[in-house]
SEKE-725932 format. One record per residue (C-alpha): residue number from 1; residue in three letters; x, y, z. Coordinates in nm, 2 decimals, always signed. Each point is the difference from the previous one (the first is absolute). Example, Ala and Ser with C-alpha at 12.3 -4.5 7.8 and 13.67 -1.06 7.14 Angstrom:
<pts>
    k    r       X       Y       Z
    1  ALA   +1.23   -0.45   +0.78
    2  SER   +0.14   +0.34   -0.07
</pts>
This chain:
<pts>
    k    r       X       Y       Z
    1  UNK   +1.59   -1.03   -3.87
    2  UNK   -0.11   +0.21   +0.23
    3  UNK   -0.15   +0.37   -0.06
    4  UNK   +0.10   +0.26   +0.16
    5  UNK   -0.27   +0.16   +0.23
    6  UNK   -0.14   +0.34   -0.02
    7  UNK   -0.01   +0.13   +0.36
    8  UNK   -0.30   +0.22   +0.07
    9  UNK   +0.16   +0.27   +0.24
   10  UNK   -0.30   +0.21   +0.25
   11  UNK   +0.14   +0.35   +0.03
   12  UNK   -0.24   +0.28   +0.17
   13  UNK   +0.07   +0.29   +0.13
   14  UNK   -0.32   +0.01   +0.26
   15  UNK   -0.11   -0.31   +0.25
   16  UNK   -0.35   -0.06   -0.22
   17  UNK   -0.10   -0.29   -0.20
   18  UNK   -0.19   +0.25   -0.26
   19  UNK   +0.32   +0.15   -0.06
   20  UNK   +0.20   -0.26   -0.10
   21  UNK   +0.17   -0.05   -0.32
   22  UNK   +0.19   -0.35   -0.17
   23  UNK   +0.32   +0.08   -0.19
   24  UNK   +0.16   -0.28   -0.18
   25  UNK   +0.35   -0.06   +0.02
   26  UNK   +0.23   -0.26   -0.16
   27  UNK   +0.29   -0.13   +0.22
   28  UNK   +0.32   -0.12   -0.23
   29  UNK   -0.03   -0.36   -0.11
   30  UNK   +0.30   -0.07   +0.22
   31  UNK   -0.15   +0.03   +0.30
   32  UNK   -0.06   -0.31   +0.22
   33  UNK   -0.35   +0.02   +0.11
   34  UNK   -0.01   -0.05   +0.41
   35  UNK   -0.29   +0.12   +0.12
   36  UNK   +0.16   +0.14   +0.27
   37  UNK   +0.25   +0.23   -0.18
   38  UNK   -0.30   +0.05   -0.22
   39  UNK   -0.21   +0.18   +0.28
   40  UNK   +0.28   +0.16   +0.09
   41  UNK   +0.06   +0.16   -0.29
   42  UNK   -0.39   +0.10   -0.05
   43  UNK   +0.08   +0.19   +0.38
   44  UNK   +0.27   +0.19   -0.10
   45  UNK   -0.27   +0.16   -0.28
   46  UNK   -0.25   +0.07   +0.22
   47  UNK   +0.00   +0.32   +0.16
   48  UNK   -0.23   -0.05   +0.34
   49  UNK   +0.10   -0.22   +0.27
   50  UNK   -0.31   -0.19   +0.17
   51  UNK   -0.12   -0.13   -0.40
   52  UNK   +0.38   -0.14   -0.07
   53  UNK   -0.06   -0.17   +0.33
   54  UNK   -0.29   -0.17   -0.12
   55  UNK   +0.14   -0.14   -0.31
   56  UNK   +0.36   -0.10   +0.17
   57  UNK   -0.26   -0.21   +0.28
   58  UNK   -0.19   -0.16   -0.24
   59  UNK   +0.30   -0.17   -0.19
   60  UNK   +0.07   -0.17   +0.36
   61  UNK   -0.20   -0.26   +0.22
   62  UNK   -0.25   +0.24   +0.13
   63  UNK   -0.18   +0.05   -0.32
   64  UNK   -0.32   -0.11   +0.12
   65  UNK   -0.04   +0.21   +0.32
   66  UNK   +0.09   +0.28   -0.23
   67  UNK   -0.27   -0.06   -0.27
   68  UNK   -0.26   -0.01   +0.27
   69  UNK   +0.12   +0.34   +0.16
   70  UNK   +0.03   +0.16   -0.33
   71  UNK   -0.22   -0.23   -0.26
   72  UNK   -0.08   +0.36   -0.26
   73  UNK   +0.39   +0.07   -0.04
   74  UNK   +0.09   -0.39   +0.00
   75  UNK   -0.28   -0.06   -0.28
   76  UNK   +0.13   +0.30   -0.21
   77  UNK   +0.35   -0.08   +0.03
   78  UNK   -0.04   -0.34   -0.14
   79  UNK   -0.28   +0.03   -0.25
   80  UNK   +0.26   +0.29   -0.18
   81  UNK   +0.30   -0.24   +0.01
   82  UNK   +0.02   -0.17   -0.33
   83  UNK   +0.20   -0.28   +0.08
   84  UNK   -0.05   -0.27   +0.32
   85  UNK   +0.17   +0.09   +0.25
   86  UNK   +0.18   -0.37   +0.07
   87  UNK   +0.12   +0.03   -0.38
   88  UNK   +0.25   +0.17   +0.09
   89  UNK   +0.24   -0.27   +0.10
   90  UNK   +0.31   +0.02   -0.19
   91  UNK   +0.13   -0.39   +0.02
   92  UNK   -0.16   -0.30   -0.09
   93  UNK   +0.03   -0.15   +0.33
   94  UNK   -0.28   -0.13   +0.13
   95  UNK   -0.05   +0.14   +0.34
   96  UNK   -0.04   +0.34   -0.19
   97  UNK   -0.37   -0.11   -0.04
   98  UNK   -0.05   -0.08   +0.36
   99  UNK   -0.10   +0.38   +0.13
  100  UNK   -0.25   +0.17   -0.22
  101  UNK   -0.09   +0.34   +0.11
  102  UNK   -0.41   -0.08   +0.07
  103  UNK   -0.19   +0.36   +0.06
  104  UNK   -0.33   -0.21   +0.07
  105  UNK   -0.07   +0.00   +0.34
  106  UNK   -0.22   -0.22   +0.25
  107  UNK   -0.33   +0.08   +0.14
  108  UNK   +0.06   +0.14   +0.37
  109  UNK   -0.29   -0.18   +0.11
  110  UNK   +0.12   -0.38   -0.06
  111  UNK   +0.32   +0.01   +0.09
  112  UNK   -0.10   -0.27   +0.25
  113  UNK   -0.15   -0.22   -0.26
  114  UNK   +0.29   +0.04   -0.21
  115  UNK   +0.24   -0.14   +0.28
  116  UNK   -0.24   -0.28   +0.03
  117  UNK   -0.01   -0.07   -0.38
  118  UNK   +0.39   -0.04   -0.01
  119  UNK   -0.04   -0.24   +0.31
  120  UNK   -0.25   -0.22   -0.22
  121  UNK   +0.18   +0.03   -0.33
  122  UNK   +0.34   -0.11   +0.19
  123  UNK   -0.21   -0.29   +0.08
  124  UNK   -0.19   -0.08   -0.29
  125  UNK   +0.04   +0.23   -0.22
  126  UNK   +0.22   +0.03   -0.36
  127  UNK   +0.20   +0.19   -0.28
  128  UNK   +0.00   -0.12   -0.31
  129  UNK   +0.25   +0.09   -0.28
  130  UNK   -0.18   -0.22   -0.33
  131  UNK   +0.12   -0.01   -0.37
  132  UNK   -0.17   -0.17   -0.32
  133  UNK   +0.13   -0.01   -0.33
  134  UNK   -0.23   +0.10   -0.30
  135  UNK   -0.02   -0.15   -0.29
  136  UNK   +0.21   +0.24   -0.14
  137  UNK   +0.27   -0.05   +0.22
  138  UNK   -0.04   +0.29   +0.18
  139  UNK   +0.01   -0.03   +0.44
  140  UNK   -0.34   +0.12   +0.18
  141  UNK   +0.11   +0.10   +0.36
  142  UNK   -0.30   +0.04   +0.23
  143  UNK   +0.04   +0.08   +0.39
  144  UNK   -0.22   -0.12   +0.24
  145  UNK   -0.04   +0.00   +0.40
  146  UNK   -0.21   -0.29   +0.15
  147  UNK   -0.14   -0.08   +0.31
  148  UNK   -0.18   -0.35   +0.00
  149  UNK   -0.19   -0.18   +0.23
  150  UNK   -0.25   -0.27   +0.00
  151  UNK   -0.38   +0.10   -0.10
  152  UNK   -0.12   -0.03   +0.33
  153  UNK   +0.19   +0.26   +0.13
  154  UNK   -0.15   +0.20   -0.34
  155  UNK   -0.10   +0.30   +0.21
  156  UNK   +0.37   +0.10   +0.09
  157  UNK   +0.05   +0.07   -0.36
  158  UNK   -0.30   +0.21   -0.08
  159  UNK   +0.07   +0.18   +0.32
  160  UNK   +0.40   +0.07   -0.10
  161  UNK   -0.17   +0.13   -0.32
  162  UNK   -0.22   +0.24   +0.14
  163  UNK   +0.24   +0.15   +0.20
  164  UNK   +0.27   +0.05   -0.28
  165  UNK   -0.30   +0.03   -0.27
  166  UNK   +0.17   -0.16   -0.27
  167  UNK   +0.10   -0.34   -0.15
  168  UNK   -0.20   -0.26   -0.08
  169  UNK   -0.14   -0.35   +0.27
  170  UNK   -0.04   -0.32   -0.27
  171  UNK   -0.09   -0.39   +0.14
  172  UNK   +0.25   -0.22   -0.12
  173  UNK   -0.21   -0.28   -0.24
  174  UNK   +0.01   -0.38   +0.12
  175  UNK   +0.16   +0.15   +0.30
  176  UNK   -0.06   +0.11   +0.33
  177  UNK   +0.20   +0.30   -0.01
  178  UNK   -0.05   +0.38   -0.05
  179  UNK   +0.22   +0.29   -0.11
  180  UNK   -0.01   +0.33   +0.04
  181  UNK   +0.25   +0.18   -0.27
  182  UNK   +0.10   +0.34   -0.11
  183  UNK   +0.14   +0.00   -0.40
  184  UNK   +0.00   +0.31   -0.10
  185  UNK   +0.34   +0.21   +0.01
  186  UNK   -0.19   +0.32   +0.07
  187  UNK   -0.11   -0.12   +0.32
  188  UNK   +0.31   -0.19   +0.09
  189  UNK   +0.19   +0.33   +0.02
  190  UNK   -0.29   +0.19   +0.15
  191  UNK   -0.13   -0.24   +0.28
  192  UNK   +0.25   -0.31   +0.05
  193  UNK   +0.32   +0.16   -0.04
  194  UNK   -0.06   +0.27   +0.25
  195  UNK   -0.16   -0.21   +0.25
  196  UNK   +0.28   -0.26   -0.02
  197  UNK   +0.28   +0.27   +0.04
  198  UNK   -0.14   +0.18   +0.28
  199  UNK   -0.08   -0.30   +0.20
  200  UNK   +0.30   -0.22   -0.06
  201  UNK   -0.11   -0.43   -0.04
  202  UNK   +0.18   -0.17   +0.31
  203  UNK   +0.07   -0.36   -0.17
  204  UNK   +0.18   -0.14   -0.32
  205  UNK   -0.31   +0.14   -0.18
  206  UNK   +0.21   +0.36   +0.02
  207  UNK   +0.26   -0.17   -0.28
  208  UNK   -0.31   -0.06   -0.24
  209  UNK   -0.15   +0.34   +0.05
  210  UNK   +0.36   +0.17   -0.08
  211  UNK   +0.01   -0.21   -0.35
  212  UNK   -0.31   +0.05   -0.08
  213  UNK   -0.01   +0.40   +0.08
  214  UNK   +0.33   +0.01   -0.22
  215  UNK   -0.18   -0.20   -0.26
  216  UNK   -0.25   +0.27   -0.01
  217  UNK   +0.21   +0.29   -0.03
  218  UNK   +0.25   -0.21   -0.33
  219  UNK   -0.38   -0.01   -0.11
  220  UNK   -0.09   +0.37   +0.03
  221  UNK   +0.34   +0.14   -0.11
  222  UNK   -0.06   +0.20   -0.36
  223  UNK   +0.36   +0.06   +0.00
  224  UNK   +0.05   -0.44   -0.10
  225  UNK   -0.08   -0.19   -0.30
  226  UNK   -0.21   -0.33   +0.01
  227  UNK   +0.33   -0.19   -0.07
  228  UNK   +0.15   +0.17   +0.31
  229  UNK   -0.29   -0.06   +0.21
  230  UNK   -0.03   -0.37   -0.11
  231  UNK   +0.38   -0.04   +0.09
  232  UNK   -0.03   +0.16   +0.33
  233  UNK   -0.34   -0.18   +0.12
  234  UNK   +0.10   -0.30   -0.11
  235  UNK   +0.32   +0.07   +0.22
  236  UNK   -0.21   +0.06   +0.28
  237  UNK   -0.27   -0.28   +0.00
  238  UNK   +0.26   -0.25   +0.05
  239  UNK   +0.16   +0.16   +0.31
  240  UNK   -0.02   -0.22   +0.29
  241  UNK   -0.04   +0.11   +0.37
  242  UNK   +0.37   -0.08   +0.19
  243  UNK   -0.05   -0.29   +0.26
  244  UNK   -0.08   +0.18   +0.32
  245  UNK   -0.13   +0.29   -0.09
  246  UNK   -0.17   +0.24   +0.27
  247  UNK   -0.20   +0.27   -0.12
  248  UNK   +0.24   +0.34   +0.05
  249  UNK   -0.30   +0.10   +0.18
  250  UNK   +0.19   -0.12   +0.29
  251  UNK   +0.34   +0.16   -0.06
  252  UNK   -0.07   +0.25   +0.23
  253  UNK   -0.01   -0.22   +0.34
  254  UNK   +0.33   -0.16   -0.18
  255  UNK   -0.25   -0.37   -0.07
  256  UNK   -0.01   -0.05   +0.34
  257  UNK   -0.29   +0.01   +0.20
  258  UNK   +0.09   -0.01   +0.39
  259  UNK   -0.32   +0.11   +0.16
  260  UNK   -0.32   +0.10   -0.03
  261  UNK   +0.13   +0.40   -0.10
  262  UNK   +0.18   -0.14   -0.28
  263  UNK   -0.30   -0.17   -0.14
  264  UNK   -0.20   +0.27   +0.03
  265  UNK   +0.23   +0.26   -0.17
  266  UNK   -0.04   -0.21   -0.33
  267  UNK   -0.33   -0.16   +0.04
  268  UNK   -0.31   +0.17   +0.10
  269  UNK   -0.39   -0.21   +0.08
  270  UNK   -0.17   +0.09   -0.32
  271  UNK   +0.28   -0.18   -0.17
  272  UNK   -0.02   -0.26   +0.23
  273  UNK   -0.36   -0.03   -0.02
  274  UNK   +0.03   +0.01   -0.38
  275  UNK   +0.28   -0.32   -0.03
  276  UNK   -0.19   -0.19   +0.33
  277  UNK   -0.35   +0.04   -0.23
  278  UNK   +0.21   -0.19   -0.32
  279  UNK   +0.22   -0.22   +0.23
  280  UNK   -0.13   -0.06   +0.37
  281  UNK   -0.21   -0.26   +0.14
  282  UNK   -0.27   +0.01   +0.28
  283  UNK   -0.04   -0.31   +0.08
  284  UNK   -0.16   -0.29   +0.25
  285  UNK   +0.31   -0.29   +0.04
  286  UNK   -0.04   -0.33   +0.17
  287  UNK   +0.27   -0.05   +0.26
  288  UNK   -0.15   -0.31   +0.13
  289  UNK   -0.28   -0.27   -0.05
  290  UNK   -0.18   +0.22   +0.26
  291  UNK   +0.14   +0.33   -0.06
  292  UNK   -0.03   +0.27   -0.25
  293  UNK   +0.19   +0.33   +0.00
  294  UNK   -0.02   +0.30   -0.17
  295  UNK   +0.30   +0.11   -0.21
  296  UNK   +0.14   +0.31   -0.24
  297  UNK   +0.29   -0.03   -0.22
  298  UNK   +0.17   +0.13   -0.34
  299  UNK   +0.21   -0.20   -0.18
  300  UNK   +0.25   +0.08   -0.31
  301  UNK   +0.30   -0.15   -0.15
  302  UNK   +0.22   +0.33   -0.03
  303  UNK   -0.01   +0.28   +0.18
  304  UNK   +0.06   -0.08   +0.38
  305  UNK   +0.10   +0.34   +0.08
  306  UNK   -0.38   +0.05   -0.11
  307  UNK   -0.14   -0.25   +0.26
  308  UNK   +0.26   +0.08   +0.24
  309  UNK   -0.18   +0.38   +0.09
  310  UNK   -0.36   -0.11   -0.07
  311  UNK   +0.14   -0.27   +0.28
  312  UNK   +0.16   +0.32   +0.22
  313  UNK   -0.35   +0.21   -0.05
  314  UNK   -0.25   -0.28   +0.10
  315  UNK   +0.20   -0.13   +0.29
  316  UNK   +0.02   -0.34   -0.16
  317  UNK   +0.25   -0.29   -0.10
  318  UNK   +0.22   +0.02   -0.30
  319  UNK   +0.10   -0.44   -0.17
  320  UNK   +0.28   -0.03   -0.31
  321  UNK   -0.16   -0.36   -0.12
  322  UNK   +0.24   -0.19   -0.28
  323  UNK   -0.22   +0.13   -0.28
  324  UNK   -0.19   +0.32   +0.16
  325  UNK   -0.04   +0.27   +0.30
  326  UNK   -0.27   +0.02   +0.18
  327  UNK   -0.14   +0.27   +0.28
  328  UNK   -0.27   -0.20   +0.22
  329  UNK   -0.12   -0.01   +0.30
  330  UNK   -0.31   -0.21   +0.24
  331  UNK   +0.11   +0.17   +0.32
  332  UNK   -0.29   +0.15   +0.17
  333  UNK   +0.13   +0.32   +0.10
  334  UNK   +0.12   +0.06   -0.36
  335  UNK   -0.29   -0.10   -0.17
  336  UNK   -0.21   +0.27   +0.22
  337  UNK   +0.27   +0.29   -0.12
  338  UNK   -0.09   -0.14   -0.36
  339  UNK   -0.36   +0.05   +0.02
  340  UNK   +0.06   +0.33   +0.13
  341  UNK   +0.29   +0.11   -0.25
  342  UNK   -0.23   -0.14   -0.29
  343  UNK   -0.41   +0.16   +0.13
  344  UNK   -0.18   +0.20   -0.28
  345  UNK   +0.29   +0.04   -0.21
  346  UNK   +0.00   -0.31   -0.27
  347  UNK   -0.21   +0.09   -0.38
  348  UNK   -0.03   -0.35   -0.15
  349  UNK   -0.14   -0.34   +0.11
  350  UNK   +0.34   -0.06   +0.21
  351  UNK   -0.23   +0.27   +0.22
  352  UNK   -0.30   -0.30   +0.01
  353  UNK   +0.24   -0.26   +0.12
  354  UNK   +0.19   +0.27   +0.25
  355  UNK   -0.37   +0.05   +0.15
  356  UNK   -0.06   -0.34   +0.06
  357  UNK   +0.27   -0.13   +0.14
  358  UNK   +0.05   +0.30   +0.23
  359  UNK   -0.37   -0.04   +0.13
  360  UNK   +0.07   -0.39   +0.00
  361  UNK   +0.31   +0.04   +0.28
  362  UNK   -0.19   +0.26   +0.22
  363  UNK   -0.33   -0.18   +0.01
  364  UNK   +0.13   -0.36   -0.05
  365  UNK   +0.35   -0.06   +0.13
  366  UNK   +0.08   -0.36   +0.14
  367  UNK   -0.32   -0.14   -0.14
  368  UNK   +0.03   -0.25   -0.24
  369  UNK   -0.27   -0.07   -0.15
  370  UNK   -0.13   +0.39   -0.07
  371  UNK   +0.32   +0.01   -0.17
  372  UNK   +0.01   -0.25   -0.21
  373  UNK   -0.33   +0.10   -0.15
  374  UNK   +0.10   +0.33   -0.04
  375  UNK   +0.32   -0.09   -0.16
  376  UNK   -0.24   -0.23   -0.25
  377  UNK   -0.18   +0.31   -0.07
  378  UNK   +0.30   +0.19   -0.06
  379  UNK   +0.15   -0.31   -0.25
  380  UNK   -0.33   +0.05   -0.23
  381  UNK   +0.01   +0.36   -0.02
  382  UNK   +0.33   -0.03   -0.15
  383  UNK   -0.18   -0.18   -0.23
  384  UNK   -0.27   +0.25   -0.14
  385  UNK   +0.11   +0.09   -0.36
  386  UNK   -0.14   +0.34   -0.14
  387  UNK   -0.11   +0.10   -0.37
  388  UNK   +0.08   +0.31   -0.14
  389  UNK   -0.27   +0.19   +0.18
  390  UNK   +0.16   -0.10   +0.35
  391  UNK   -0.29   -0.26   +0.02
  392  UNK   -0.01   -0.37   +0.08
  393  UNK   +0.07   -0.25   -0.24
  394  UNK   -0.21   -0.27   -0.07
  395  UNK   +0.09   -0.31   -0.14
</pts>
């Protein structure tokens, strides 16, 4: 059963933080907890206008603008609430756990390499809801998010960790693969969750993220027992996404995208640079015993409203294949508009391949020969394998 809250009402009679003062109320056991009619009620205490504001804002959507305007009175507010503010749900309905109210707030300065992150993690990236049963029959749940990639594109990962400066980049054993992970629930809710509701994922991946920042919040409820949580995660891990499912990312151009506006009014070029980095391919095609072209595409199961604006952006060709989609292109003038979109903006070893092939058309076009060496050259690199200090392996 659930307890009943105490609500911590801020009542001052003077605009200053040093004057403040907490008085703790009970509201009858009868009440439904909605967060909304909960901050309505705290208003009608308050006796100053431009603080009720503040709190009635930050139990909406624009939470995270807010905390960055006013991080002292955000911090103080929710460090001298006892309770979290998403416990307040009154059903057991799932979806109650979908909105936490999240006071953390991003760093100003990388807002640009946080579009780019979601762009790569809708590509490659992961979020894990994982359970194991003790010997005592008790269920450890453990979160994680994931981005994986192969070892020789290890410096993508220890760059994605410097930038968020947390979580943890481990070489898979007998493999070539590498992980970069974040475990710990702390820095879930202060660094992935924020990041991931400010800046929306554009593919199925959205569907994970929702489950697994629900998961997190059944997790962090005080308010429900272990046998309750158990019950409702174990609910939730075996949800499965509905067959064509579009990110609702795109709900506000209605899932259509008509033109190159539409596109750019959901997707933006860091993401694109992020999910082209994990998806795209620069590379050097035969056409003919004699000829050899050079060609970019993406190509992904789901998703074609996905390919369909990267297609409306770049100026190239959008193909629904029996088992895939695709967004590709050899045509001249579109290759030179690629090379141009794509200059100095790429972090990983996709930006090695990009350099090479976009030097390889301008220099070498039509010649075979040059080309095929280069695109040799390119073949091998693919092949370098790193150790844990980003350094060659040898066999």
């Amino acid at each position: 059963m659930r307890k009943t809250p105490q609500i911590i009402l801020i009542e001052e009679e003077n605009y200053s933080l040093n004057n403040l003062f907490l008085k703790v109320k009970r509201f009858p056991s009868f009440l439904n907890f909605n967060i909304n009619y909960l901050f309505y009620l705290i208003i009608l205490k308050l006796k100053w206008g431009q603080f009720a504001w503040l709190l009635a804002k930050i139990s909406s959507n624009n939470y995270q603008r807010l905390n960055v305007e006013y991080p002292k009175i955000c911090k103080l507010i929710c460090n001298n609430f006892n309770f979290s503010l998403y416990s307040l749900r009154g059903s057991e309905d799932l979806n109650n756990y979908s909105n936490p109210i999240n006071i953390n707030y991003l760093d100003p300065n990388k807002q640009e390499f946080y579009q780019w992150l979601v762009g790569f993690t809708d590509g490659d990236g992961s979020f894990t809801i994982s359970s194991l049963t003790l010997k005592n029959g008790k269920i450890k749940w453990s979160l994680f998010f994931k981005i994986s990639q192969s070892n020789y594109n290890l410096r993508i990962l220890y760059y994605i960790k410097k930038q968020l400066g947390y979580g943890t980049v481990q070489l898979e054993a007998k493999t070539t693969n590498a992980d970069f992970r974040i475990r710990d629930n702390k820095i879930i809710n202060k660094i992935i969750i924020p990041i991931f509701d400010s800046y929306p994922l554009l593919t199925n991946k959205y569907y994970d993220y929702i489950k697994f920042k629900k998961a997190y919040n059944i997790l962090s409820d005080l308010n429900i027992d272990n046998e309750e949580k158990d019950k409702l995660l174990s609910i939730l891990k075996k949800e499965k996404i509905p067959e064509e499912y579009i990110s609702p990312a795109w709900e506000k151009i209605n899932y259509l995208v008509k033109n190159t506006e539409d596109a750019k009014y959901v997707m933006n070029k860091q993401w694109i640079i992020g999910f082209t980095e994990a998806e795209g391919s620069f590379y050097i095609v035969k056409k003919s015993p004699s000829r050899l072209s050079h060609a970019f595409e993406i190509t992904q199961k789901l998703d074609f409203v996905v390919l369909q604006s990267i297609a409306h952006i770049l100026g190239i060709s959008t193909i629904k294949k029996s088992t895939y989609n695709t967004v590709i292109t050899t045509n001249s003038r579109a290759i030179l508009n690629i090379i141009d979109y794509y200059k100095n903006t790429m972090k990983g070893m996709k930006a090695l391949e990009y350099r090479i092939w976009a030097r390889s058309f301008i220099k070498f076009k039509g010649n075979f020969n040059e080309l095929y060496k280069i695109r040799s050259l390119v073949r091998e690199v693919r092949l370098i394998r790193l150790d844990k200090n980003c350094k060659i392996k040898k066999d």
